[in-house]
C-alpha positions in Angstrom: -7.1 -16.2 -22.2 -5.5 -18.1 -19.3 -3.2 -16.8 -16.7 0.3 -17.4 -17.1 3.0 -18.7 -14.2 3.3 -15.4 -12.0 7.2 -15.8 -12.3 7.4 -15.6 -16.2 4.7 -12.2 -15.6 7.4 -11.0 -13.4 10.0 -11.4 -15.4 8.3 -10.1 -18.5 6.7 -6.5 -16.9 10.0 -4.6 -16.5 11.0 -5.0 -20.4 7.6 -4.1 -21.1 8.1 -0.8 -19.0 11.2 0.4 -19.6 10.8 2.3 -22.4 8.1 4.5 -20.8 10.5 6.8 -18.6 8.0 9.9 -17.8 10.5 12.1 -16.4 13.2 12.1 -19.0 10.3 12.5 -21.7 9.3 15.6 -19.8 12.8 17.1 -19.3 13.6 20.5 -20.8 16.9 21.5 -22.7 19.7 23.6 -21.3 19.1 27.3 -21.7 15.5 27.6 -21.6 15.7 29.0 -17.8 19.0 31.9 -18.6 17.3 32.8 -21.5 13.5 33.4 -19.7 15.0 35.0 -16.6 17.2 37.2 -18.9 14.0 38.6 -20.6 12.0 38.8 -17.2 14.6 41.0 -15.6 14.4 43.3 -19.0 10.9 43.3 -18.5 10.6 41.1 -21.3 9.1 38.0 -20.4 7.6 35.8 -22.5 6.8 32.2 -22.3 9.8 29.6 -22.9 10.6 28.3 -26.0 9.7 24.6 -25.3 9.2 22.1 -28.2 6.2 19.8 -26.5 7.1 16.8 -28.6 4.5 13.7 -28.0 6.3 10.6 -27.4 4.6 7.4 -29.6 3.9 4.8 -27.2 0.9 2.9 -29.0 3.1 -0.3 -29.3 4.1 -0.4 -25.7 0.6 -0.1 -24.6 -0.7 -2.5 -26.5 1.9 -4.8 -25.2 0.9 -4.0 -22.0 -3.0 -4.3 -22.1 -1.9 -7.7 -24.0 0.0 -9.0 -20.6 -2.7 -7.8 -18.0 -5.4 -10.2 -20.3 -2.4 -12.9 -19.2 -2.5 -11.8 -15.4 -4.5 -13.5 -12.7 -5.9 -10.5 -11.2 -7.6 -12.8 -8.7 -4.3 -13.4 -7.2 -2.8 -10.7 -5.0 0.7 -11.0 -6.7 -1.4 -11.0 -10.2 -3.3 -8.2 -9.4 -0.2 -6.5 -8.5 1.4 -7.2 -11.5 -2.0 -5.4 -13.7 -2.7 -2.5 -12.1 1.4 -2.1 -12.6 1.0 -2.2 -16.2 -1.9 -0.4 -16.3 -0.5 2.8 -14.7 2.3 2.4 -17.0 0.0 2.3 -19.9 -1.5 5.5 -19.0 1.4 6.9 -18.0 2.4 6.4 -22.0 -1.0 7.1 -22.7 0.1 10.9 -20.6 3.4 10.9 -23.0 1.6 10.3 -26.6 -0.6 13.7 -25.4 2.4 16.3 -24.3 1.1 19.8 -25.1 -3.0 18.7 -25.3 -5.6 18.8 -23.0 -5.3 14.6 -22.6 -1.9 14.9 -21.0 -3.3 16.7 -17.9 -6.5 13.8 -18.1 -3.7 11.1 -17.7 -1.7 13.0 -15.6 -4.8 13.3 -12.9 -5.5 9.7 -13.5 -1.7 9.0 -12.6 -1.4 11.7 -9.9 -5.2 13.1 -8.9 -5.5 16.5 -9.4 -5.0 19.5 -6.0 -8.8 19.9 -6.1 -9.7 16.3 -5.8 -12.5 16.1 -2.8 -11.9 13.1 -0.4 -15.3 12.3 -0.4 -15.3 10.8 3.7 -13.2 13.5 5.2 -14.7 16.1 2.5 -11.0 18.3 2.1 -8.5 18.0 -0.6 -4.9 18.9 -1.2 -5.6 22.1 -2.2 -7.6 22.4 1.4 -4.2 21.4 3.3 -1.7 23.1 1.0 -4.1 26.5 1.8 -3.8 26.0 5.8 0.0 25.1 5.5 0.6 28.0 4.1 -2.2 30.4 6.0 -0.5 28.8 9.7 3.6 29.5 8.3 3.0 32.8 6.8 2.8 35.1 10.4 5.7 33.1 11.2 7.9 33.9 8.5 6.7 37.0 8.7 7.9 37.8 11.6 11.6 37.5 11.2 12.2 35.1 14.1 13.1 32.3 11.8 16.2 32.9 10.0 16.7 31.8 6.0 18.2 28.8 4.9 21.4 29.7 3.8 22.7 27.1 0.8 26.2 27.5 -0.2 27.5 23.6 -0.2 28.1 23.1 -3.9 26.8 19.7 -5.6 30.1 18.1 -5.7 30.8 18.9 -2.0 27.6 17.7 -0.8 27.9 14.2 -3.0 31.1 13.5 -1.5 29.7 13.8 2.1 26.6 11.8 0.8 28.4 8.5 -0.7 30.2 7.4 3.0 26.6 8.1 4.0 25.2 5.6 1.7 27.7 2.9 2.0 27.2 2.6 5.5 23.6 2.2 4.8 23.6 0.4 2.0 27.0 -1.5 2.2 29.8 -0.1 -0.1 29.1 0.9 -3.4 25.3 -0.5 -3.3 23.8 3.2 -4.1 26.5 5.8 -5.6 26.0 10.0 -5.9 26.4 11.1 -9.2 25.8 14.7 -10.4 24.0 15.7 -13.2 23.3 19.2 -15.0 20.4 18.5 -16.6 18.0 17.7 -13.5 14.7 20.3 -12.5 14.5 18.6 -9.7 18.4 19.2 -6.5 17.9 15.2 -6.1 16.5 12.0 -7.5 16.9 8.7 -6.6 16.8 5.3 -8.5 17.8 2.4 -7.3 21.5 2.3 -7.4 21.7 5.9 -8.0 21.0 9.5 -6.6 21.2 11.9 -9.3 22.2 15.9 -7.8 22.1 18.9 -10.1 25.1 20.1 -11.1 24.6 23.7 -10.4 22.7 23.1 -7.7 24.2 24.8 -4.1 22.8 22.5 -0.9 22.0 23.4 2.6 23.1 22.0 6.0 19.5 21.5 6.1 19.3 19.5 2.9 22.0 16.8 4.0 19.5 15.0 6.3 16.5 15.9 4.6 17.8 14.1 0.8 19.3 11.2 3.1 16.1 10.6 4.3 14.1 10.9 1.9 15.6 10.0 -1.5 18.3 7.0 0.3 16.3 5.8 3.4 13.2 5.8 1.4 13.2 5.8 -2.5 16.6 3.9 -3.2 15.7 2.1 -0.3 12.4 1.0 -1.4 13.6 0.0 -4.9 16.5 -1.8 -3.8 14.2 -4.4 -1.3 11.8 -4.5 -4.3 14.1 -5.8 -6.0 15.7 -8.2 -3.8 12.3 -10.1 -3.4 12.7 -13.6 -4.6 9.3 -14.3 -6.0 8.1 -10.7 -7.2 10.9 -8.4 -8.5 8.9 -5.7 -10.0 8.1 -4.9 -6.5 11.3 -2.7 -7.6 9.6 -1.3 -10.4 8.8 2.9 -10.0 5.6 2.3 -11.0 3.7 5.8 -11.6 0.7 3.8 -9.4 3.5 4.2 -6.5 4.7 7.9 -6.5 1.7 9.1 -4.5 2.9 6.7 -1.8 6.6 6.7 -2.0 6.5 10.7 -2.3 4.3 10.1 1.1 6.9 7.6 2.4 9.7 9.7 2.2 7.9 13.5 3.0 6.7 11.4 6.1 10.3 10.4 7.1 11.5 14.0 7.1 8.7 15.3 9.4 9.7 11.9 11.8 13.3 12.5 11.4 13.1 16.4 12.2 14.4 17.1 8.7 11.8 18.8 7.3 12.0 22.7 8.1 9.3 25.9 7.7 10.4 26.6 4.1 10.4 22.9 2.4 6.9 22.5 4.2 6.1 25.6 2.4 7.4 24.5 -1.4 5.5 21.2 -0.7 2.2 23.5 -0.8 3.4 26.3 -3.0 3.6 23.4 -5.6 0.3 21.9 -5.0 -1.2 25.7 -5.6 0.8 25.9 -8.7 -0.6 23.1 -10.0 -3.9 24.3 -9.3 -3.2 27.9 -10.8 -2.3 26.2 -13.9 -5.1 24.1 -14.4 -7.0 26.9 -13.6 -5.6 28.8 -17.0 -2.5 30.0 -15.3 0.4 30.9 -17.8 3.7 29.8 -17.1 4.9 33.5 -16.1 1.8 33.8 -14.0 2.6 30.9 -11.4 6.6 31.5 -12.0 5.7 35.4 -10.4 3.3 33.8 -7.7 6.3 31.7 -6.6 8.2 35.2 -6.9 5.5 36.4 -4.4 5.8 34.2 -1.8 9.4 34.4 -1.3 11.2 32.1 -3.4 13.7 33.4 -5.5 13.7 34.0 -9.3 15.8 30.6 -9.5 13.9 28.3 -7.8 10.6 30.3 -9.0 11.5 28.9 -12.5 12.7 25.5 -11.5 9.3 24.9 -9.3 7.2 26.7 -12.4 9.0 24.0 -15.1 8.2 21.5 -12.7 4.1 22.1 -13.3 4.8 22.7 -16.7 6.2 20.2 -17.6 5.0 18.3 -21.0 1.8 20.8 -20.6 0.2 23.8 -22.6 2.8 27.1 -21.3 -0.4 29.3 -21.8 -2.4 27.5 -19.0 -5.3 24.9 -18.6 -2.9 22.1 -18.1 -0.4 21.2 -15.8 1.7 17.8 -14.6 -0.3 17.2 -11.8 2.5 15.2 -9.9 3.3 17.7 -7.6 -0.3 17.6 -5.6 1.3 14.0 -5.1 3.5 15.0 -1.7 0.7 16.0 0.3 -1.3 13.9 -1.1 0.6 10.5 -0.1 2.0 12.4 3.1 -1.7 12.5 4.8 -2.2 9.1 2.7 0.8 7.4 4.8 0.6 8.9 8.0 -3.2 7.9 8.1 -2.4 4.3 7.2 0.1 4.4 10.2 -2.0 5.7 12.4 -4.7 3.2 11.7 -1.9 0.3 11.4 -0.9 1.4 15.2 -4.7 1.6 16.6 -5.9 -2.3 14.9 -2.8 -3.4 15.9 -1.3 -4.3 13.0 2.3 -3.1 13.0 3.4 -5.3 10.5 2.4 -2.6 7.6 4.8 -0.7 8.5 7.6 -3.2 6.9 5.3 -4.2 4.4 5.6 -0.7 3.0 9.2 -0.3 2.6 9.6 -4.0 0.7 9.4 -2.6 -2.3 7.8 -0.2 -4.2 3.9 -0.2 -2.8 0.8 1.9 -3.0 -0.7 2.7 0.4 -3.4 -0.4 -0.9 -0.6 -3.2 -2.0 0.4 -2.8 1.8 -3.1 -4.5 2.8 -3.5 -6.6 -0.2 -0.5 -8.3 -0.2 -0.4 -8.8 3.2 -1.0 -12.6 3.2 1.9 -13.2 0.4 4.3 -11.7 3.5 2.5 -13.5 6.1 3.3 -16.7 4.3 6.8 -15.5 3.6 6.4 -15.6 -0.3 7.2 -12.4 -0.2 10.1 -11.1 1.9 10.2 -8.2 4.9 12.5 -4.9 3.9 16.7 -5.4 3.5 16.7 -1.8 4.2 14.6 -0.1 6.7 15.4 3.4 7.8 16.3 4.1 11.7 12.8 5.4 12.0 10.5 2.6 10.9 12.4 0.3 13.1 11.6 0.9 16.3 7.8 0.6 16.7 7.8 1.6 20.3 9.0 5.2 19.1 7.0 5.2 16.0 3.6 3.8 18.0 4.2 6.3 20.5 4.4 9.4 18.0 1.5 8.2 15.8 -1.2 7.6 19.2 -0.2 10.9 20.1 -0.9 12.7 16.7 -4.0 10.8 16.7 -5.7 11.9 19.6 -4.1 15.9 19.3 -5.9 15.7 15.9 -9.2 15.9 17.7 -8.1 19.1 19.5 -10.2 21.7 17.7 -8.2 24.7 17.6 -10.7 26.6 15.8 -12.7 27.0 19.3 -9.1 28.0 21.2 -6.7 30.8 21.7 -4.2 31.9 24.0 -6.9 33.4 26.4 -8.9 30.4 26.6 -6.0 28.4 27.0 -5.2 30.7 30.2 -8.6 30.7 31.3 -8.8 26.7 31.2 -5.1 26.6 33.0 -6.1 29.7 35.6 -9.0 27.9 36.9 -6.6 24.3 37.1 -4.7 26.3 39.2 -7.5 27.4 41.5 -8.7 23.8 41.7 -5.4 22.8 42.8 -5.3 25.7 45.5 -8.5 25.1 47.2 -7.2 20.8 47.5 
């Protein structure tokens, strides 16, 4: 079959997708958390009543694998456009097998799984979710950082959030509308953020969700979707989440937004996932998140998260939570490495639209050659390369500081004999 024009491909891929929305098909109904926390505190608890309902998406695939035959995957634009539909394919692929061992297959096709060994650096997710946690406990522990206190209500908190986003955006670009049914306190599309209803916010959170779900995701999506040649770029592609989660966890650790305790979910979630997969019930991992701290709450909320469109009783998880770290360490490598082979340019290329960490490289000539336009929107921090260049060559060399060999009295010795040097000049 021949290749067809890469503009009509373009134009055809977001119909084709649009009907495979993974996190609405994964969504529970009201009630399901009052009612299990209502049993729990009776010492009743029992799994949640959750109907895992398959979603039939045989025709959409098969319209899918039909238009990557019609793609030029020779083409950097055309390969784009195929591995685009092909993550959407298995991401209905994920959606026809809710409640069966197959959804968590897809799902670690989609999203890798926490235990997934980086073959070159031989770690894994579940490796830097373990020493997150291991380095923040003593801290914690020790009562010299104070709680989070969150008691801005959702509606308060959207209505310091929209001036916020027109002044980014332009007036009315991105709006802040609440919603009760959301797991998740935020989510972002491309001309809306979603907050839960019933969901009380933080000082903390205000610049943490601007970063991160604005500057980043409706960010992203809107200058995908201004490009004049390659709109899908705007496309939420599942392909993408490892790399947009990566994006925008990145910009609260640049931004100084990201505290001790949302470093902390990040790798509570990632051990979920794992405890899950490992055969896990849903009320074992909701009382591990009980046991580190979180409170019964946001113990269920981060539990229905891993749970979501997977066997209650364990061996099965959504595996998209393993996804922050994973595109976190993904991003801020690719920076790093951007900054030392001097090419700085990646660093736009990545917020033109929605990219994996890979699209970045491979469609580098297409911006070269200005077929494919630089970012609209590009958050404060990604602007100014001097900062940014600065920050990364730092991180890179202190990352060869082994601190397995040093502690505080080898850190005196080495500065006590400095001292004596200096003395005997």
């Amino acid at each position: 079959m021949s290749s067809a024009p890469l503009s009509e491909l373009d134009a055809a891929l977001p119909g084709l997708a649009r009907k495979i929305r993974v996190l609405d098909a994964l969504s529970w109904p009201d009630g399901v958390e009052e009612v299990f926390l209502a049993r729990w505190r009776e010492g009743k608890a029992e799994l949640p009543r959750v109907e895992l309902a398959p979603r039939d998406h045989s025709a959409d695939i098969v319209a899918l694998e039909a238009f990557i035959g019609r793609c030029d995957q020779g083409h950097p634009a055309g390969n784009y456009l195929a591995m685009t539909a092909r993550s959407y394919a298995t991401a209905g692929r994920m959606l026809g097998a809710i409640g069966t061992p197959d959804f968590t297959h897809h799902s670690s096709a989609l999203y890798r799984r926490p235990d997934f060994i980086y073959p070159n650096q031989n770690l894994s997710m579940l490796d830097a979710a373990q020493f997150f946690l291991k380095t923040t406990d003593a801290l914690l522990g020790g009562a010299r950082i104070p709680p989070t206190q969150a008691e801005i209500p959702a509606e308060t908190f959207a209505a310091w959030m929209q001036p916020e986003l027109d002044r980014f955006f332009g007036e009315g670009r991105v709006t802040v509308v609440l919603d009760p049914t959301l797991a998740a306190k935020a989510i972002a599309g491309a001309s809306r953020i979603r907050l839960r209803t019933s969901a009380l916010f933080s000082e903390l959170d205000k610049n943490q969700l601007l970063q991160h779900e604005a500057f980043v995701h409706a960010a992203t999506a809107q200058n995908g979707a201004l490009q004049p040649n390659l709109k899908s770029l705007g496309l939420g592609a599942p392909r993408t989440t490892q790399t947009q989660e990566g994006i925008a966890t990145l910009a609260e650790l640049f931004t100084g937004s990201m505290d001790i305790n949302r470093l902390r979910r990040l790798a509570l979630r990632v051990l979920a996932v794992q405890q899950a997969l490992d055969g896990a019930d849903f009320i074992q991992v909701f009382e591990g998140f009980l046991a580190a701290g979180q409170s019964q709450e946001e113990s269920f909320r981060s539990t229905q998260r891993v749970f979501r469109g997977a066997d209650l009783r364990g061996g099965s998880a959504f595996t998209k939570d393993a996804a922050y770290l994973t595109g976190l360490l993904g991003v801020h490598t690719l920076l790093r490495i951007a900054i030392r082979d001097n090419r700085p340019e990646l660093v736009g290329y990545l917020f033109a639209g929605r990219l994996s960490l890979a699209d970045t490289v491979r469609l580098a000539p297409l911006f070269e050659s200005g077929w494919l336009q630089k970012p609209t929107y590009l958050p404060a921090w990604a602007c100014d390369l001097r900062l940014l260049a600065a920050n990364l060559a730092f991180s890179a060399f202190i990352a060869q500081i082994k601190l397995d060999l040093i502690d505080l009295e080898v850190l005196m010795a080495f500065a006590d004999d400095h001292e004596n040097d200096a003395s005997a000049l």
